[in-house]
PyMOL CGO cylinders between C-alpha atoms (Angstrom):
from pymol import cmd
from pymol.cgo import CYLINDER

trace = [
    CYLINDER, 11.48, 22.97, -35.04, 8.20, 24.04, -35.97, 0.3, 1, 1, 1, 1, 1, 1,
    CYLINDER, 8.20, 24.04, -35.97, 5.66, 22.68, -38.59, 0.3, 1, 1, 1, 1, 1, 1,
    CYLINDER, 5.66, 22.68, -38.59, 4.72, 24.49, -41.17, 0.3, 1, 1, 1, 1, 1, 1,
    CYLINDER, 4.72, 24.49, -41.17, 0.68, 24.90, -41.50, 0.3, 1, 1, 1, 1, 1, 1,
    CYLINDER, 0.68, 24.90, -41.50, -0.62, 22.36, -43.87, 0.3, 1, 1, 1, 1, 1, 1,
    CYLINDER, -0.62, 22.36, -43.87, -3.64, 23.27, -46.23, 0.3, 1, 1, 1, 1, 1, 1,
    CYLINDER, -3.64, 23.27, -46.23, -6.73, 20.11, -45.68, 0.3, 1, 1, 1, 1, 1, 1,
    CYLINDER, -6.73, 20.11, -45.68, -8.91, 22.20, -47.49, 0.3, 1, 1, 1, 1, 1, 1,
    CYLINDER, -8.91, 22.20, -47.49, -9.58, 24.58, -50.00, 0.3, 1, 1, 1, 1, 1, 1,
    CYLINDER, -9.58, 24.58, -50.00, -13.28, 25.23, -51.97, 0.3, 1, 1, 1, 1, 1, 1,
    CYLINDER, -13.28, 25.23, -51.97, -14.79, 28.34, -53.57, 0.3, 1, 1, 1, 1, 1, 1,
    CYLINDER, -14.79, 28.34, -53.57, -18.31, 28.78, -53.05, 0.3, 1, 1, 1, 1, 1, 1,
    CYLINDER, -18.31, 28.78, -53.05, -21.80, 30.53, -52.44, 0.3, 1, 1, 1, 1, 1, 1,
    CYLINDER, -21.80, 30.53, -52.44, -22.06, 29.96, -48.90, 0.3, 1, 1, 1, 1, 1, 1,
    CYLINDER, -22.06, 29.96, -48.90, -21.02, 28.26, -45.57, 0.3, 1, 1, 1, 1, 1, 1,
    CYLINDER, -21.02, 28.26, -45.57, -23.54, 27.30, -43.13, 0.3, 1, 1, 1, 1, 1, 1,
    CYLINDER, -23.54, 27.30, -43.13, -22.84, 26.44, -39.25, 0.3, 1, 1, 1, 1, 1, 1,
    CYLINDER, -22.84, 26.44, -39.25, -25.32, 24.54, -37.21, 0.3, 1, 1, 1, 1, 1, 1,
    CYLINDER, -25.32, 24.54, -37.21, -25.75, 26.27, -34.27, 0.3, 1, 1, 1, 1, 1, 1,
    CYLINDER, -25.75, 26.27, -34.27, -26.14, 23.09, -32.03, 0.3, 1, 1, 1, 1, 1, 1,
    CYLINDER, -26.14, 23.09, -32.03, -23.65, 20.76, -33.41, 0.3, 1, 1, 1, 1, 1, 1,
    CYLINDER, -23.65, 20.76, -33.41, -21.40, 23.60, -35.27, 0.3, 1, 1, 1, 1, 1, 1,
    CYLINDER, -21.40, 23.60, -35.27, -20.87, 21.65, -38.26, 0.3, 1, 1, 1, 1, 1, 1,
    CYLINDER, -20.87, 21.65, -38.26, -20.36, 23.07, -41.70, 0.3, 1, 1, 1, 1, 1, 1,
    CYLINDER, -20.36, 23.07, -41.70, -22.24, 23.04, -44.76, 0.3, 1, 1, 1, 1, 1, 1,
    CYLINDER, -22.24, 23.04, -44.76, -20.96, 24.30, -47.90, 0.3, 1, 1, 1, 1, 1, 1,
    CYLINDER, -20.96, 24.30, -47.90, -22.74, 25.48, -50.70, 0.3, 1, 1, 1, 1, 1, 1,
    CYLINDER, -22.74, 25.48, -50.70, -22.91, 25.77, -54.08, 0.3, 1, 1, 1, 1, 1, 1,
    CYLINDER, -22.91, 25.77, -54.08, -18.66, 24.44, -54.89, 0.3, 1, 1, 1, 1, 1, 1,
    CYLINDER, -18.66, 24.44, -54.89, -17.62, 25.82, -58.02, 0.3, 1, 1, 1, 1, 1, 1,
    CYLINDER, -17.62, 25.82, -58.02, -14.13, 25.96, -59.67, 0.3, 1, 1, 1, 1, 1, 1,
    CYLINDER, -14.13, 25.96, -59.67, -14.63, 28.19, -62.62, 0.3, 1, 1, 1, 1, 1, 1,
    CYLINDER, -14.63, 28.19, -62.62, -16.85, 31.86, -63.29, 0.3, 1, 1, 1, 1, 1, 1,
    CYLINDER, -16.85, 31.86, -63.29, -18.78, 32.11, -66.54, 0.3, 1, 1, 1, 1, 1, 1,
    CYLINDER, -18.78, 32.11, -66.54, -19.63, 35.66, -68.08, 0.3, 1, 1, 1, 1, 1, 1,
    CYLINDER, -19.63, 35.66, -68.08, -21.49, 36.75, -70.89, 0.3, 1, 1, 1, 1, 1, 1,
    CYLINDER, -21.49, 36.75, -70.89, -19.08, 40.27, -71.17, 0.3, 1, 1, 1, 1, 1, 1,
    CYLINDER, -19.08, 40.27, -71.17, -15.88, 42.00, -69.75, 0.3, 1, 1, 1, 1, 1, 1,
    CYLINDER, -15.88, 42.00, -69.75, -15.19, 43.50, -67.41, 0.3, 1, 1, 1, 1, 1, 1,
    CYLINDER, -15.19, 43.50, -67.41, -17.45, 41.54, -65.02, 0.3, 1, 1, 1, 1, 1, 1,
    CYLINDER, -17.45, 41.54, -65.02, -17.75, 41.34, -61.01, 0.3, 1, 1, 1, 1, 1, 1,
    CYLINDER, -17.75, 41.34, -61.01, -18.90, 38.39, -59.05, 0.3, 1, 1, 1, 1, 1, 1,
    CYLINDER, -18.90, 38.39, -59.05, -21.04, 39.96, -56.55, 0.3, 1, 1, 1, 1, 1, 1,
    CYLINDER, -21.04, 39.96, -56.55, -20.39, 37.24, -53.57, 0.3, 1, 1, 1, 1, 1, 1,
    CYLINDER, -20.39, 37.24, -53.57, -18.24, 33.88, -53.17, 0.3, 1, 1, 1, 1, 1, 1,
    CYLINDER, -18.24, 33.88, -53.17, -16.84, 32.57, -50.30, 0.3, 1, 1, 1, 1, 1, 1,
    CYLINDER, -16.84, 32.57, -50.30, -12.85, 31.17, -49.99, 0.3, 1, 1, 1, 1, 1, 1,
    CYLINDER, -12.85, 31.17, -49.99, -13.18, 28.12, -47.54, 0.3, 1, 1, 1, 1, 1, 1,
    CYLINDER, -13.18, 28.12, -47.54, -10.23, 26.83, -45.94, 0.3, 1, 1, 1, 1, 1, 1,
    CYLINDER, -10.23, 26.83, -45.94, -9.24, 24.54, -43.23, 0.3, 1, 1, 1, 1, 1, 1,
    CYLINDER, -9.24, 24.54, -43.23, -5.77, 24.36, -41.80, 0.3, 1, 1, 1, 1, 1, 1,
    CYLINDER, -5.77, 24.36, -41.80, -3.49, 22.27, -39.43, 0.3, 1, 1, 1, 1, 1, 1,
    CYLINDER, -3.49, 22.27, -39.43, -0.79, 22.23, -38.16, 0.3, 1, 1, 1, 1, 1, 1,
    CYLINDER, -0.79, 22.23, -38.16, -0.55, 25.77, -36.84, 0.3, 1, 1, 1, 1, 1, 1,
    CYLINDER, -0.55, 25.77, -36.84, 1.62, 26.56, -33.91, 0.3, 1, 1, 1, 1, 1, 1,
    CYLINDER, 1.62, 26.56, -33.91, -0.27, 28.55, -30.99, 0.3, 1, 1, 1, 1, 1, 1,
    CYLINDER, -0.27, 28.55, -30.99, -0.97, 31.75, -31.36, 0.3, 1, 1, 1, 1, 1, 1,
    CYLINDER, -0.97, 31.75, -31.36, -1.41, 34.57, -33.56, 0.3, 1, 1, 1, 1, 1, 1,
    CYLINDER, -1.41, 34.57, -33.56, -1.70, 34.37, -37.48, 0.3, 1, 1, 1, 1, 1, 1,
    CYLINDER, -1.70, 34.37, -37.48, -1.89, 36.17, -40.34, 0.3, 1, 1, 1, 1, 1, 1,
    CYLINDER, -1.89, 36.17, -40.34, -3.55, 34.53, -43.88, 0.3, 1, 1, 1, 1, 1, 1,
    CYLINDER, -3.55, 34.53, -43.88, -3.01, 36.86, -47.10, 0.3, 1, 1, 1, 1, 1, 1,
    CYLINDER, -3.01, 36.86, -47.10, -4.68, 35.53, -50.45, 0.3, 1, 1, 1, 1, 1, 1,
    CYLINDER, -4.68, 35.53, -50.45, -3.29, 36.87, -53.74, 0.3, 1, 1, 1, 1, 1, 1,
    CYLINDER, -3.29, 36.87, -53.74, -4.96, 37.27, -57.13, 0.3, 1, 1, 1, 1, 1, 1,
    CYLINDER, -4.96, 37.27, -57.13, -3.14, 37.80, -60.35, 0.3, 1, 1, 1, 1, 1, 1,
    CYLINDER, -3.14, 37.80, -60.35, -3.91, 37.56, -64.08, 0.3, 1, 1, 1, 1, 1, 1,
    CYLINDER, -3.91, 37.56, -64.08, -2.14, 34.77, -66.21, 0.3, 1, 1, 1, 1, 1, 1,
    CYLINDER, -2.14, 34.77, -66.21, 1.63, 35.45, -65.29, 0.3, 1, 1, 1, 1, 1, 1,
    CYLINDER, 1.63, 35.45, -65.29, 1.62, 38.77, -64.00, 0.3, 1, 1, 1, 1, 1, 1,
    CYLINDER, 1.62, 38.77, -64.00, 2.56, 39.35, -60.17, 0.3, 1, 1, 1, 1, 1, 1,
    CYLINDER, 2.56, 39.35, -60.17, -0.51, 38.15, -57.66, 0.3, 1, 1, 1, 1, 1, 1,
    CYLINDER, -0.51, 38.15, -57.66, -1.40, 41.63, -55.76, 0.3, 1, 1, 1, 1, 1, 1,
    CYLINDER, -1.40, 41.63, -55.76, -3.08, 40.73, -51.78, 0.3, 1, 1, 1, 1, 1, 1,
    CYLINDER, -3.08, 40.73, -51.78, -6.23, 40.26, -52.04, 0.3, 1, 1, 1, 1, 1, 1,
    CYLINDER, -6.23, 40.26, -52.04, -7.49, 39.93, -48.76, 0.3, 1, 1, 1, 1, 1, 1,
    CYLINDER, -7.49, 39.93, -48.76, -5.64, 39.72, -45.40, 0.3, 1, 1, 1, 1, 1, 1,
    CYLINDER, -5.64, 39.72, -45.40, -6.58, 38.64, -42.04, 0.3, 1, 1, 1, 1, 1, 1,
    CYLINDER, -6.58, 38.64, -42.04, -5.57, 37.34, -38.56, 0.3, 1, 1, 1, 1, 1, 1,
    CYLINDER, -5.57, 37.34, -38.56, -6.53, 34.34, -37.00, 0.3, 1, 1, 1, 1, 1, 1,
    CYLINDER, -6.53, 34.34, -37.00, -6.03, 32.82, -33.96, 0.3, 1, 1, 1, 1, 1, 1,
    CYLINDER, -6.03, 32.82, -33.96, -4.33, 28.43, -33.32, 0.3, 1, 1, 1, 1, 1, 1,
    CYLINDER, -4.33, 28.43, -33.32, -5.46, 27.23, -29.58, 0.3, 1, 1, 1, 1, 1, 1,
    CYLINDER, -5.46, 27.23, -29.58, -2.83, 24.21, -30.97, 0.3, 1, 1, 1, 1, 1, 1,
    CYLINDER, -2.83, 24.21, -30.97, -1.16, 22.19, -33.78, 0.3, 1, 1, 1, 1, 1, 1,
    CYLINDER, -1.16, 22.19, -33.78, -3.68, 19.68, -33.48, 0.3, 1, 1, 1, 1, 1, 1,
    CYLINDER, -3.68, 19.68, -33.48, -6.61, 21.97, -34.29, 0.3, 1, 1, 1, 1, 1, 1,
    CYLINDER, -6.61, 21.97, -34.29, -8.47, 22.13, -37.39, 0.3, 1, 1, 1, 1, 1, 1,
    CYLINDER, -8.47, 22.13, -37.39, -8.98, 25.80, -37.81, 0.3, 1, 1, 1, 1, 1, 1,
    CYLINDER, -8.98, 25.80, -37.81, -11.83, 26.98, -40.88, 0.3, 1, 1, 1, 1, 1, 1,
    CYLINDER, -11.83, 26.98, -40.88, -11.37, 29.87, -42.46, 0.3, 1, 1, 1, 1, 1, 1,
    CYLINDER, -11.37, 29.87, -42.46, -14.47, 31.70, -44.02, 0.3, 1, 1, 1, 1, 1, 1,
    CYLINDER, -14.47, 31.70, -44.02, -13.55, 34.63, -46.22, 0.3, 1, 1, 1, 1, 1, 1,
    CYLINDER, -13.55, 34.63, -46.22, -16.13, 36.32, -47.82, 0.3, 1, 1, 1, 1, 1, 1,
    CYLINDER, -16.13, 36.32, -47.82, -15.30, 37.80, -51.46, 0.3, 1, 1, 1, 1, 1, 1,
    CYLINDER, -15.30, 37.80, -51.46, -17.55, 40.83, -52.61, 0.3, 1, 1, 1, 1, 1, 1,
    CYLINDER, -17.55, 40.83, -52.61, -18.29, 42.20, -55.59, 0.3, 1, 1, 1, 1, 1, 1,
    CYLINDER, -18.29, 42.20, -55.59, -14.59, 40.63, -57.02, 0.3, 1, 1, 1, 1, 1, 1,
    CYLINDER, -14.59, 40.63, -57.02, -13.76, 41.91, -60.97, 0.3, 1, 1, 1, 1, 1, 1,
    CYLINDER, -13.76, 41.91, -60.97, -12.30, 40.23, -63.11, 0.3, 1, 1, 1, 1, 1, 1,
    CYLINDER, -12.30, 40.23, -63.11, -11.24, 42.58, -66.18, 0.3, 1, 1, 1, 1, 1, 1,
    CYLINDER, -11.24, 42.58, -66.18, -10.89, 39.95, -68.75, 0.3, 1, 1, 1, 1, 1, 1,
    CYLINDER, -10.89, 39.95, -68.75, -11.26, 35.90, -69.86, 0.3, 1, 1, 1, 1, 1, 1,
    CYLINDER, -11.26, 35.90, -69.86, -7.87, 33.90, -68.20, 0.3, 1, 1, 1, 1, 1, 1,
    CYLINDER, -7.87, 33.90, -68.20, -6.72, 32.00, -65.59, 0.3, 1, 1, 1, 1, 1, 1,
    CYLINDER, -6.72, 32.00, -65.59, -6.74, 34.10, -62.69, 0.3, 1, 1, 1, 1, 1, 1,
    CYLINDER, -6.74, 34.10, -62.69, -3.47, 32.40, -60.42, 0.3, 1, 1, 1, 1, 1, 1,
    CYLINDER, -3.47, 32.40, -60.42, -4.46, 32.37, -56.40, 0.3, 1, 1, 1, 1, 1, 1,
    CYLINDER, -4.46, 32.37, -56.40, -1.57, 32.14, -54.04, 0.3, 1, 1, 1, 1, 1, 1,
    CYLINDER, -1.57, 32.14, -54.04, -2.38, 31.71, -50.51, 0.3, 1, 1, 1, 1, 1, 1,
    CYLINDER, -2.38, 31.71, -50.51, -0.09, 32.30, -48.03, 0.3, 1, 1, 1, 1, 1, 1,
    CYLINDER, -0.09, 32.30, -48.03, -0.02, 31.86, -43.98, 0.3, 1, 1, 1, 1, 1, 1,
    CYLINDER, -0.02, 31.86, -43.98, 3.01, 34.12, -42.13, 0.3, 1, 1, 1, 1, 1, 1,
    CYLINDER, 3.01, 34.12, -42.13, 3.99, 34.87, -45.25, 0.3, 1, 1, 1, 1, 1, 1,
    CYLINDER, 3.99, 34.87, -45.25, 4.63, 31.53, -46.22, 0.3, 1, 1, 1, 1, 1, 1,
    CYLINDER, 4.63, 31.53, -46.22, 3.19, 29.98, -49.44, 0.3, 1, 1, 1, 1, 1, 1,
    CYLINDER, 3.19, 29.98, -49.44, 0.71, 27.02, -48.80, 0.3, 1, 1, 1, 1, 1, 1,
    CYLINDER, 0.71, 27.02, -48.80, -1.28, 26.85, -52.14, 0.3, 1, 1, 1, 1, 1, 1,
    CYLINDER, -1.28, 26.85, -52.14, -1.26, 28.32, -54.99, 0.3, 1, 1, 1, 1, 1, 1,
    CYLINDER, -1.26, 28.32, -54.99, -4.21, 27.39, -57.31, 0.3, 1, 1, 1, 1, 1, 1,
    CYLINDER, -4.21, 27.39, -57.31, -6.08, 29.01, -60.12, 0.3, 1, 1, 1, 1, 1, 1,
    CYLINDER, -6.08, 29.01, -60.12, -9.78, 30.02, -60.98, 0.3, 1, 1, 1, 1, 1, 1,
    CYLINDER, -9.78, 30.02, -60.98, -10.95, 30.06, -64.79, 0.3, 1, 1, 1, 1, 1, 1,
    CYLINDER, -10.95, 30.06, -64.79, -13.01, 32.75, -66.26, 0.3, 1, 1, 1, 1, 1, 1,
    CYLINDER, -13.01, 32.75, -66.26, -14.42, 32.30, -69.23, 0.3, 1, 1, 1, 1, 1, 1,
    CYLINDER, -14.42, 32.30, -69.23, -16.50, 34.42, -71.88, 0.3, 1, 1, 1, 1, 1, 1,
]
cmd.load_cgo(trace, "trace")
């Protein structure tokens, strides 16, 4: 029996920076929660950073959700990726543009690999 992909990391932020030479990563700008002044409001650019394990070989596909307080998440954004192995650690960089947000809440995030839940998380906007 398989594994099921385990989640080692997940941030929102402004940007993700590789080194060319050593192809490390450096995040910046982590935040958790969106402030606005009025409603509705878009956030112009954020980046969903994750890093998996765990993943059998092969082909992928990782669907993020979005919904409003208890209402039913809708896909977000959806995208293949490719595991070389299980052992791997495989980062994800998803770039978010120009993402509204129609009122104040808690905004539920479910993230999902195969179809198969791995997080589900919320981001705060506030007024």
């Amino acid at each position: 029996m398989q594994s099921k992909p385990q989640l080692l990391a997940w941030l929102t932020c402004d940007g993700v920076h590789i080194d060319p030479g050593s192809g490390k990563h450096t995040i910046l700008g982590i935040f958790s929660n969106i402030q606005a002044r009025h409603f509705p409001v878009t956030h112009p650019f954020m980046i969903w950073f994750l890093t998996i394990t765990d993943c059998a070989p092969g082909q992928h596909k990782l669907r993020i959700s979005m919904g409003l307080d208890n209402e039913q998440p809708r896909p977000l954004l959806e995208r293949p990726f490719e595991s070389q192995s299980p052992l791997h650690r495989i980062n994800l960089i998803n770039e978010i543009r120009n993402l509204t947000f129609p009122q104040a809440g808690e905004y539920s995030l479910l993230i999902e690999i195969d179809e198969e839940p791995i997080l589900a998380t919320n981001l705060t906007v506030t007024g």
